[in-house]
Structures are given as C-alpha cells and as structure tokens.
C-alpha positions as CSV (number, residue, x, y, z in Angstrom):
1,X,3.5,-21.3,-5.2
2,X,2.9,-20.1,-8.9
3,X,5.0,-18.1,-10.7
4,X,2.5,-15.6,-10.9
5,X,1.8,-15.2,-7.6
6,X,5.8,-15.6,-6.8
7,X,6.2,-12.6,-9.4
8,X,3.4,-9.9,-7.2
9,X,5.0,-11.7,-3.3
10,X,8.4,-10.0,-4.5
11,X,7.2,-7.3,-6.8
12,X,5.1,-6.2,-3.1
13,X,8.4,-7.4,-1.1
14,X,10.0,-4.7,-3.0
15,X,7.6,-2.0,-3.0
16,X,7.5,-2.1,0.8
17,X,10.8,-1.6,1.3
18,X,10.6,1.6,-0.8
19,X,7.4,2.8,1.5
20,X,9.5,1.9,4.4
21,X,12.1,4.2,2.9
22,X,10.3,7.0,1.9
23,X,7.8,6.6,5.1
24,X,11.3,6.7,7.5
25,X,12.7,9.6,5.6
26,X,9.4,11.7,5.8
27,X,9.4,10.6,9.8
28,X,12.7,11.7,10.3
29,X,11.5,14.8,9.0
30,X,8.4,15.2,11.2
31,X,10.4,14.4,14.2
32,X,13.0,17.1,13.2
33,X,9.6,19.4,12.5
34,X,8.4,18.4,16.3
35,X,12.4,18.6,18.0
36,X,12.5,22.5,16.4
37,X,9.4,23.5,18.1
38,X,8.2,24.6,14.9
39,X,5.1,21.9,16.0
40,X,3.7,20.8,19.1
41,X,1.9,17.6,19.3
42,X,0.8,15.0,22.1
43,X,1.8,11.9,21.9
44,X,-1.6,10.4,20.6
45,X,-1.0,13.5,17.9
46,X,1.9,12.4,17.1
47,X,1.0,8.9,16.8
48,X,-1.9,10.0,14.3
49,X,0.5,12.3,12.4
50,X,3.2,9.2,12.1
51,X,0.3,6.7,11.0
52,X,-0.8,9.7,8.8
53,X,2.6,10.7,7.0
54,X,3.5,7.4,6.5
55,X,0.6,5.7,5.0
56,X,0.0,8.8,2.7
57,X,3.7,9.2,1.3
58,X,3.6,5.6,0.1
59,X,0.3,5.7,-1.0
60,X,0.8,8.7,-3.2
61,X,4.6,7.5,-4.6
62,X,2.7,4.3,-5.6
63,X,0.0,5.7,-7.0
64,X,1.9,8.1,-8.9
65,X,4.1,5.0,-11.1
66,X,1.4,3.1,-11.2
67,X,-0.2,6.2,-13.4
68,X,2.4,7.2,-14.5
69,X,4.2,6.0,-18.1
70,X,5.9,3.1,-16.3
71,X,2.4,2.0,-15.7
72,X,4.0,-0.2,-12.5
73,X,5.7,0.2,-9.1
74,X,9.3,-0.5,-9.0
75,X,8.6,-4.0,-7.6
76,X,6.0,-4.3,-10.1
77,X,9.0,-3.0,-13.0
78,X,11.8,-5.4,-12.0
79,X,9.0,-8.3,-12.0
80,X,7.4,-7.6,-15.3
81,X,4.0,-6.7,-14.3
82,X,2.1,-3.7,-14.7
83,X,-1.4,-2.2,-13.7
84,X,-3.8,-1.6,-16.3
85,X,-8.2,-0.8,-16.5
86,X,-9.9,-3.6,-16.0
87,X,-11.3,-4.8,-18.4
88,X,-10.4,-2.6,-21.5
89,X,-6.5,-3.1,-20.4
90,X,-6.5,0.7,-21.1
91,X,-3.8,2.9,-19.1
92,X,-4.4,3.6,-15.5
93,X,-5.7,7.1,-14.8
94,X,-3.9,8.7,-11.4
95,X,-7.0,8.8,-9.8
96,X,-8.2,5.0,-10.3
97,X,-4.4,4.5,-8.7
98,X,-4.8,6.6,-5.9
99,X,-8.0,5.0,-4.9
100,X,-6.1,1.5,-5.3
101,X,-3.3,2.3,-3.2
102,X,-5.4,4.2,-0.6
103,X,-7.6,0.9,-0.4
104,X,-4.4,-1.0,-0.4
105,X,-2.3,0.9,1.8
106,X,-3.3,4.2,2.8
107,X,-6.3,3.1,5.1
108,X,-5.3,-0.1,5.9
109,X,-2.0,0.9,7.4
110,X,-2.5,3.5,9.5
111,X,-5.5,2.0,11.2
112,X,-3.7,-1.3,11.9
113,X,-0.3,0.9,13.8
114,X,-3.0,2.6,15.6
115,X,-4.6,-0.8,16.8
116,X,-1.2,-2.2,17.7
117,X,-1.0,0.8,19.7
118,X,-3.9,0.3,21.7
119,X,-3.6,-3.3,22.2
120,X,0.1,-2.5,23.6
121,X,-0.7,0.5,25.7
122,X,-3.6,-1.9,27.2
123,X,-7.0,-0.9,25.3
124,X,-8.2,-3.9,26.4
125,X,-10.5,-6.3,24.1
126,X,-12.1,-3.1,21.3
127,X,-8.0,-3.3,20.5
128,X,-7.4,-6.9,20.3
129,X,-10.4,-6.8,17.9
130,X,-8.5,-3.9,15.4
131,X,-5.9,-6.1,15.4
132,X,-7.4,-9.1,14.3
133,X,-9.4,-6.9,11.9
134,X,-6.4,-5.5,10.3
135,X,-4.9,-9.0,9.9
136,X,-8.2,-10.2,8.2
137,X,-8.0,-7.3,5.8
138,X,-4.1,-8.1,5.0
139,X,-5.7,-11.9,4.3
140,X,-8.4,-11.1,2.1
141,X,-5.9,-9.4,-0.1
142,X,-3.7,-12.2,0.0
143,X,-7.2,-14.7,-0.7
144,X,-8.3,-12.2,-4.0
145,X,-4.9,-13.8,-5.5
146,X,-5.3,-16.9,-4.9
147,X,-8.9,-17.0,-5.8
148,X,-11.2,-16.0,-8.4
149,X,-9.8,-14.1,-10.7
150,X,-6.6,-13.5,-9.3
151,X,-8.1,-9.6,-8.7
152,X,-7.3,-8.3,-5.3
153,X,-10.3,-6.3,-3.7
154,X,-8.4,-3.3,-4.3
155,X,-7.9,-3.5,-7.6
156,X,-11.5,-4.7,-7.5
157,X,-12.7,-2.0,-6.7
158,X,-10.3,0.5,-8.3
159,X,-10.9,-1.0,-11.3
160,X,-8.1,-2.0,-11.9
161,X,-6.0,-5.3,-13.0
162,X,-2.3,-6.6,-12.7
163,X,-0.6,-8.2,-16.2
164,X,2.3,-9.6,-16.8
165,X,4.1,-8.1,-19.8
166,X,5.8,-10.3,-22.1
167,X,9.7,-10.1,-22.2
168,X,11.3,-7.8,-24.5
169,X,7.5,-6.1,-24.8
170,X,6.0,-2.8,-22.2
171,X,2.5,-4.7,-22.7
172,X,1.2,-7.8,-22.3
C-alpha cells in the first residue's frame, strides 16, 4: 500500500471514529428526546430519524473543518493532508464541502443502515440488492484512489482535491 493511500486509510480511520462519536452522542440525545415523551415516533420513524441524525451530524462537523481555516478533518490534520479546489488549489468554500461530505457520507450512510435493516427484518431480494449497492458505492470510493487521479467521485464532483502538505508548511 502507498504511503499516500496509507496517509487518507488512517486519516478516514480517524475521522470515523469522531462521526461515530458525535453520531452516538446526538443518538443518546434523540433517544432521551423520545424516552421524555417530548416525541413520538414508530419504529420505522425512528429508524429514519437515527439514519437521519447520524449521517447529518458528521456530515456537517466534516464539512465544517474541511472549510474551515484548518482546511482538513482531524484525521486529515494529524495525517498532513488537506482539502483544497481542484484545480486552482484555492481554499474550500463550506458549500463545495458540504456537497463532498453529503456525497461521501450523508447519503451514502443513511441509505445503507436502512438497507441493512430491511435485509435483517426479511425485505426479501429489493433489500439484498441495497445492500450490495451500498457496498459498491463504499468500493468505488475506495477504486477513485487507487485509480486515475487518485480523485475520489466525491471530491469529483465537489470539486474538490486531497494534498499532502509538506512538513513544517500548512500547504503543499
């Protein structure tokens, strides 16, 4: 494995477990919410509202350091990489990030749980298939690495691109 590739692996590693955090703390939350009768839901309700709160709270914490003067995730910090315009290398705008993370994580996600879901409570085949759809999305992300130009599709499409700055420097 490249170093390069290495670097985003455990740059992502880390930036998952803070989604993970922030996701469980916003669920605890919700459930507390739902426990106080303050909100009703069913359970399909709630499962959309889980898939919903999660996927959104990481995608807006990402998006927001990715615009904001750390230009980078906290995974993406402690790696030495940042997200910049592609291909003027200009700073990220929070709107370009937002529609990189959402296309990253905040559509992917919750669509995936709710697959897993359906395949579990016995959906039958139309399940099995968001499953396997969900898993080819996670691979083409995984492929835009390894090929090409090393451009994911979401940052393809966001415009965007991930560098590696150069030690002791904030930019490439």
């Amino acid at each position: 494995m490249s170093s390069w590739l290495g670097r985003r692996l455990v740059a992502g590693l880390i930036d998952c477990c803070l989604v993970a955090v922030v996701g469980a703390l916003l669920l605890a939350a919700l459930a507390g919410v739902q426990a106080a009768h303050w909100l009703t839901l069913s359970a399909l309700g709630t499962h959309l509202a889980n898939a919903a709160v999660a996927a959104l709270a990481g995608t807006v914490v990402l998006a927001a350091c990715e615009a904001s003067s750390w230009e980078a995730t906290p995974g993406k910090l402690a790696r030495g990489l940042r997200v910049r315009r592609y291909p003027d290398a200009a700073r990220l705008s929070f709107g370009r990030a937002l529609a990189r993370n959402l296309i990253k994580l905040g559509l992917p996600v919750p669509l995936a749980y709710l697959a897993v879901l359906a395949a579990v409570d016995d959906g039958g085949p139309a399940a099995w298939v968001g499953v396997v759809a969900a898993l080819v999305v996670a691979l083409s992300y995984l492929a835009g690495l390894l090929w090409g130009d090393g451009r994911t599709a979401y940052d393809q499409v966001s415009g965007a691109m991930v560098i590696q700055a150069l030690p002791g420097r904030r930019y490439a």
